[in-house]
C-alpha positions as CSV (number, residue, x, y, z in Angstrom):
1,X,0.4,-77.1,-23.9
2,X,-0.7,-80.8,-23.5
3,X,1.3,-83.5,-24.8
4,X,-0.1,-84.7,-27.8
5,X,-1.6,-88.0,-28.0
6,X,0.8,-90.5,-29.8
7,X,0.0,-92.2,-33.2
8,X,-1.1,-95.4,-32.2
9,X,-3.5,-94.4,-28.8
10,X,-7.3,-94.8,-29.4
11,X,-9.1,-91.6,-30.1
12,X,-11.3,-91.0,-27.4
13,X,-14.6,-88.0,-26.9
14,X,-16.2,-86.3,-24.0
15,X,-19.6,-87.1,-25.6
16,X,-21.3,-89.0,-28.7
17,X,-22.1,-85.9,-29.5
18,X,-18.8,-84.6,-29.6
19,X,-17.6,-87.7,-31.2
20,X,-20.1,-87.0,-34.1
21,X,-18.9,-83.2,-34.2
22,X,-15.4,-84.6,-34.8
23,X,-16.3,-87.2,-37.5
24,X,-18.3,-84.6,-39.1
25,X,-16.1,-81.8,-39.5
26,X,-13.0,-84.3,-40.3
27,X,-14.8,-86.0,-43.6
28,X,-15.8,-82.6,-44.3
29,X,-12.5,-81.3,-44.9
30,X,-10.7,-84.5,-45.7
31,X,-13.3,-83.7,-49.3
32,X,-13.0,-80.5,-50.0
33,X,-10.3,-79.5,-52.9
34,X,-7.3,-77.9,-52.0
35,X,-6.0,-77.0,-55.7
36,X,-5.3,-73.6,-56.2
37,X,-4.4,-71.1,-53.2
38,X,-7.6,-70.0,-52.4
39,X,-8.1,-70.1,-48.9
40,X,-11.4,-69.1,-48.8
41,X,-12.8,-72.2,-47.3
42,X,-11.5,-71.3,-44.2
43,X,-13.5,-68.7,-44.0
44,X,-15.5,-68.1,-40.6
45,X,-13.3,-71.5,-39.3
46,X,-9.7,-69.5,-39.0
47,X,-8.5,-66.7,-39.1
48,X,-5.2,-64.7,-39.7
49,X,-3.9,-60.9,-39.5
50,X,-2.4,-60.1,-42.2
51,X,0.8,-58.3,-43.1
52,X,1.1,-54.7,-42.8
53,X,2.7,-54.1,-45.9
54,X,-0.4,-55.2,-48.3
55,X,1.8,-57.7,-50.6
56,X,-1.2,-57.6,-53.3
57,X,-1.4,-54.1,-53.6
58,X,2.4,-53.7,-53.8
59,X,2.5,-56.8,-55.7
60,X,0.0,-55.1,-57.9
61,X,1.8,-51.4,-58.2
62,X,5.0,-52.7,-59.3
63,X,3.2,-55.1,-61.7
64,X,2.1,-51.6,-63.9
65,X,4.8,-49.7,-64.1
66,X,6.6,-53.7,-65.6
67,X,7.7,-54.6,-68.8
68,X,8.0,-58.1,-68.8
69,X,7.5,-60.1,-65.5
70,X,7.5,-63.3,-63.9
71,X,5.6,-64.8,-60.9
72,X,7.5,-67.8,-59.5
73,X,5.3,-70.5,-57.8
74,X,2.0,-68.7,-58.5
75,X,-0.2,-71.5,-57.3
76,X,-3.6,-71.0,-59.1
77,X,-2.7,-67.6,-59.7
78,X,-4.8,-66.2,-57.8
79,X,-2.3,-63.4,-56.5
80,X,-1.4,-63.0,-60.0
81,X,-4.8,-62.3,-61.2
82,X,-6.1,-60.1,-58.8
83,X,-3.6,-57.2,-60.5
84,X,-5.7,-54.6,-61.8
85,X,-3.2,-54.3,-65.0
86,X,-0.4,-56.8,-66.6
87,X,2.8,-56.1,-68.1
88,X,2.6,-57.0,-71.6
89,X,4.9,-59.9,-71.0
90,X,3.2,-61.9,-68.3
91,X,4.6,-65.2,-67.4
92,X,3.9,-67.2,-63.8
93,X,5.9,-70.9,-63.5
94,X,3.9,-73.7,-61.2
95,X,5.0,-77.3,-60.6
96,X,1.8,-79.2,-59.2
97,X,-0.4,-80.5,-62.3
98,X,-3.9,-79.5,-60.5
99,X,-2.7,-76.0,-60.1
100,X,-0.6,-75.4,-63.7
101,X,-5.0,-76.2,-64.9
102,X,-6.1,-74.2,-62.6
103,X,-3.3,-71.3,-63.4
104,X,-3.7,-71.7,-66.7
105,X,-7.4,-71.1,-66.9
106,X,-7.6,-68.0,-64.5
107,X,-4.2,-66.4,-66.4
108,X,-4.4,-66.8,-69.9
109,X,-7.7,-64.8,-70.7
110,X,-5.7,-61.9,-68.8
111,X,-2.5,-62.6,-71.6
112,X,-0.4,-64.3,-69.3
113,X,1.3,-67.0,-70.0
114,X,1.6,-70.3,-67.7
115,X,4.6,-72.6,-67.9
116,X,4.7,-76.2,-66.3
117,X,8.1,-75.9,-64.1
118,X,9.7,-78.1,-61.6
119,X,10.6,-75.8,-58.6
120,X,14.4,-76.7,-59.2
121,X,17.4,-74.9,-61.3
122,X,17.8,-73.7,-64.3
123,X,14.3,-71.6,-64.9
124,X,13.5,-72.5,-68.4
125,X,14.4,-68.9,-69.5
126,X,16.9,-66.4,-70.7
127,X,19.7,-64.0,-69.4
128,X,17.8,-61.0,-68.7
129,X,14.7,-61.6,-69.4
130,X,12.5,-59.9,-67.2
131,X,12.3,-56.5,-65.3
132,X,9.8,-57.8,-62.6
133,X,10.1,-61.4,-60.7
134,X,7.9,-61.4,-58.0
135,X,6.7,-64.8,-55.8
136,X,4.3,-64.9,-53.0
137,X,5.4,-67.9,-50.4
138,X,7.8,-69.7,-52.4
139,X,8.9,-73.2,-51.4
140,X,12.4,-72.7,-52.3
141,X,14.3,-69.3,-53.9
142,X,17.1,-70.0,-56.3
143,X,18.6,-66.7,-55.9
144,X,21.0,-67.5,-59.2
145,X,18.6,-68.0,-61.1
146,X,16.2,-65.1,-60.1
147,X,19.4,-62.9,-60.9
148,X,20.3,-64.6,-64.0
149,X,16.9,-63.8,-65.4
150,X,16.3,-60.0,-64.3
151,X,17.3,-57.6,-66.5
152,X,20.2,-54.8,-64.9
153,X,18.1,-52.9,-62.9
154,X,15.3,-55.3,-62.7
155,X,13.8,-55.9,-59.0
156,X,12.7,-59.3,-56.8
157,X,9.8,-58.7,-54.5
158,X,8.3,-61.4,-52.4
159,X,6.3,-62.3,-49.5
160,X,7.7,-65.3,-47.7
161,X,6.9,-67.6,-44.9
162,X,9.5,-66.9,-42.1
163,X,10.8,-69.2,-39.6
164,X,8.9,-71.6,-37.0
165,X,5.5,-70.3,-38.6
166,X,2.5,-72.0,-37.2
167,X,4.9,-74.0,-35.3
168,X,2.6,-74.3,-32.6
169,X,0.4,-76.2,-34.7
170,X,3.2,-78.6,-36.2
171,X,5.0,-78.9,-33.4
172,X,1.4,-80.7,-31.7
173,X,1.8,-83.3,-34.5
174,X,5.2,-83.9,-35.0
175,X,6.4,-83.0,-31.3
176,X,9.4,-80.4,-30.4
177,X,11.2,-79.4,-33.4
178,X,15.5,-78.9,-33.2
179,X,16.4,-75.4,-32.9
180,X,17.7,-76.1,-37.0
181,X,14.1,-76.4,-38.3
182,X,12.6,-73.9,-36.4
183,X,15.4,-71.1,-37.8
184,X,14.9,-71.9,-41.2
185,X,13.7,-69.6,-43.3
186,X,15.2,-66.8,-41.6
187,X,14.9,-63.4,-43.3
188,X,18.7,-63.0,-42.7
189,X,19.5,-66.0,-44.6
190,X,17.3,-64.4,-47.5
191,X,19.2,-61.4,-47.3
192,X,22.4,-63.1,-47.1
193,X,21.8,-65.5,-50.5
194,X,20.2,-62.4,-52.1
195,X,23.2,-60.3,-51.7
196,X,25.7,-63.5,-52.8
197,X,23.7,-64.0,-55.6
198,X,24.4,-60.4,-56.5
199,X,21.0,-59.0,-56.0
200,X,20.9,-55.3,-53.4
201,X,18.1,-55.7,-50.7
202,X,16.4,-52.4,-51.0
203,X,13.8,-53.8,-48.7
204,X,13.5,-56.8,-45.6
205,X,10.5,-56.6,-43.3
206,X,9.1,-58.9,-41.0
207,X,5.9,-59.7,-38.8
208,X,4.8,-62.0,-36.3
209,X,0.7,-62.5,-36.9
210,X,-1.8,-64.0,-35.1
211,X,-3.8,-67.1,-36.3
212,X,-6.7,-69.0,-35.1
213,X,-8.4,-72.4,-35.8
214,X,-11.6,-72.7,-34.7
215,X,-13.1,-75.9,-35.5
216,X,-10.6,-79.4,-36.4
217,X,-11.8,-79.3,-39.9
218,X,-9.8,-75.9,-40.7
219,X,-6.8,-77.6,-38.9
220,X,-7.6,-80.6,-41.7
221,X,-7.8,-78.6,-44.4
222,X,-4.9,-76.5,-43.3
223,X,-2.7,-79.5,-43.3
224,X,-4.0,-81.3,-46.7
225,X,-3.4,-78.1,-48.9
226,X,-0.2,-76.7,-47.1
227,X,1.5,-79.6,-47.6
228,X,5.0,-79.0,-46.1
229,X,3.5,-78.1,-42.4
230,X,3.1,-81.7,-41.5
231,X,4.4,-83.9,-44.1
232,X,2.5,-86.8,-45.2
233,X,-0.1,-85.6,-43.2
234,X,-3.6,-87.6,-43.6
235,X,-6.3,-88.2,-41.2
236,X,-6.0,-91.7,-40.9
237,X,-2.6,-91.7,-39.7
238,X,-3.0,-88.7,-37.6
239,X,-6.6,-89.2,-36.1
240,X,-5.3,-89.3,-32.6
241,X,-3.8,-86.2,-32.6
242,X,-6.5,-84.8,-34.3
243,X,-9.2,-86.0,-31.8
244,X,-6.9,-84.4,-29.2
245,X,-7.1,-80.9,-30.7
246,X,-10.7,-81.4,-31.4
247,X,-11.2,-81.8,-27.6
248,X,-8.6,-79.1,-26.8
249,X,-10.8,-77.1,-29.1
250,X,-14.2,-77.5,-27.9
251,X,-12.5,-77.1,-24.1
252,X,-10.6,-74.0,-24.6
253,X,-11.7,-72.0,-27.6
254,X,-9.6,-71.3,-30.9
255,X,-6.3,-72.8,-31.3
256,X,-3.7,-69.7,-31.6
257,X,-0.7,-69.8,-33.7
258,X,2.1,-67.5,-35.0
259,X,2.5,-66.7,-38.3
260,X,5.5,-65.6,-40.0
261,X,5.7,-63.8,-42.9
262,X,8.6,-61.7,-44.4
263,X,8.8,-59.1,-47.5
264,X,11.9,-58.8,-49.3
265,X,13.0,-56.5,-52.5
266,X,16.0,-56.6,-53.9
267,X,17.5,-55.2,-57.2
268,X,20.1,-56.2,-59.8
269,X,22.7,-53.8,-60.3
270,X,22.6,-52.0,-63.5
């Protein structure tokens, strides 16, 4: 791949027309909200394979057959809401303001509850309080705390983003990353602060899935709403690089990607 261009070098086009292309499909994006997880924006500018193991439906099964559960980091709760049926104790914890509205809308006509949480220790429940805890992508897992709060017997099951994902797109920002960053995130280490929390992994899968950007304004809106990829990230500081990619784009096709995702169950001993 192409060295990136560097911060400060003057973004330059093959064409006015291509220029205009650029500028277009930049303020496009830069616009569009990125509450809530729904990526459906992207759709017809990216793309990317999914996991084989159908998280939602899983997500879903397990959600039926619950008592009482909780859905860490639930974003909009969108995941949360596409469940056919709810336990009859529903709770989902989200941190950023424009999503706990957004959550809270969606959720509470279902009966579940949504509570404004900082995505750091303790969870503001008690021992035992739940037989389900699930989390799609979580930022961070406080193992402790997800087996302080589950019930003997009670199960975690998330879908998590594994190591170096779409590192082919950060690393065009930000440059090589040390071999540290690109390792976190390992399913391993999961497994590892699962089972010295006390949890048993029943279940650790992982893929490696194909994605594609097709135009610079899905690599914009990529970036604004997924937040930890490049952090900081805005076009005006990264215009450059952007106007690179837009080129590399329109020159070569799609930009590919590798996406990681891992699934992980585990159970608290009864």
């Amino acid at each position: 791949m192409p060295e990136p261009s560097t911060s400060d070098s003057a973004p330059t086009f093959d064409s006015t027309a291509s220029r205009d292309r650029f500028e277009a499909l930049v303020a496009e994006a830069d616009a569009a909200s990125v509450d809530g997880w729904d990526f459906s924006w992207l759709d017809g500018r990216a793309t990317e394979e999914r996991p084989s193991w159908g998280y939602a439906r899983a997500m879903a099964d397990r959600l039926g057959r619950a008592h009482a559960a909780l859905d860490l980091q639930t974003g909009g709760g969108e995941v949360l809401a596409s469940a056919p049926k709810l336990p009859p104790v529903t709770v989902a914890t989200e941190a950023w303001p424009p999503n706990i509205a957004r959550a809270t809308a969606l959720l509470h006509p279902l009966g579940a509850v949504v509570v404004a949480d900082e995505d750091e220790p303790p969870l503001p429940f008690g021992d035992a309080a739940f037989d389900l805890v699930v989390s799609r992508h979580p930022v961070t897992t406080w193992w402790e705390e997800i087996a302080r709060v589950l019930t003997p017997g009670g199960t975690y099951f998330s879908q998590q983003v594994g190591p170096a994902s779409v590192f082919e797109l950060v690393e065009f920002f930000l440059g090589p990353q040390p071999p540290e960053v690109r390792r976190a995130r390992h399913p391993e280490d999961a497994r590892a602060a699962a089972t010295a929390a006390g949890l048993e992994v029943v279940d650790l899968r992982s893929e490696s899935l194909r994605t594609e950007f097709r135009d610079i304004g899905a690599v914009v809106y990529f970036l604004r709403k997924v937040i930890w990829m490049v952090p900081g990230f805005t076009v005006e500081q990264y215009r450059p690089q952007l106007a690179a990619l837009h080129r590399k784009i329109e020159t070569e096709g799609p930009f590919p990607a590798r996406t990681a995702r891992f699934l992980i169950e585990a159970r608290k001993p009864r």
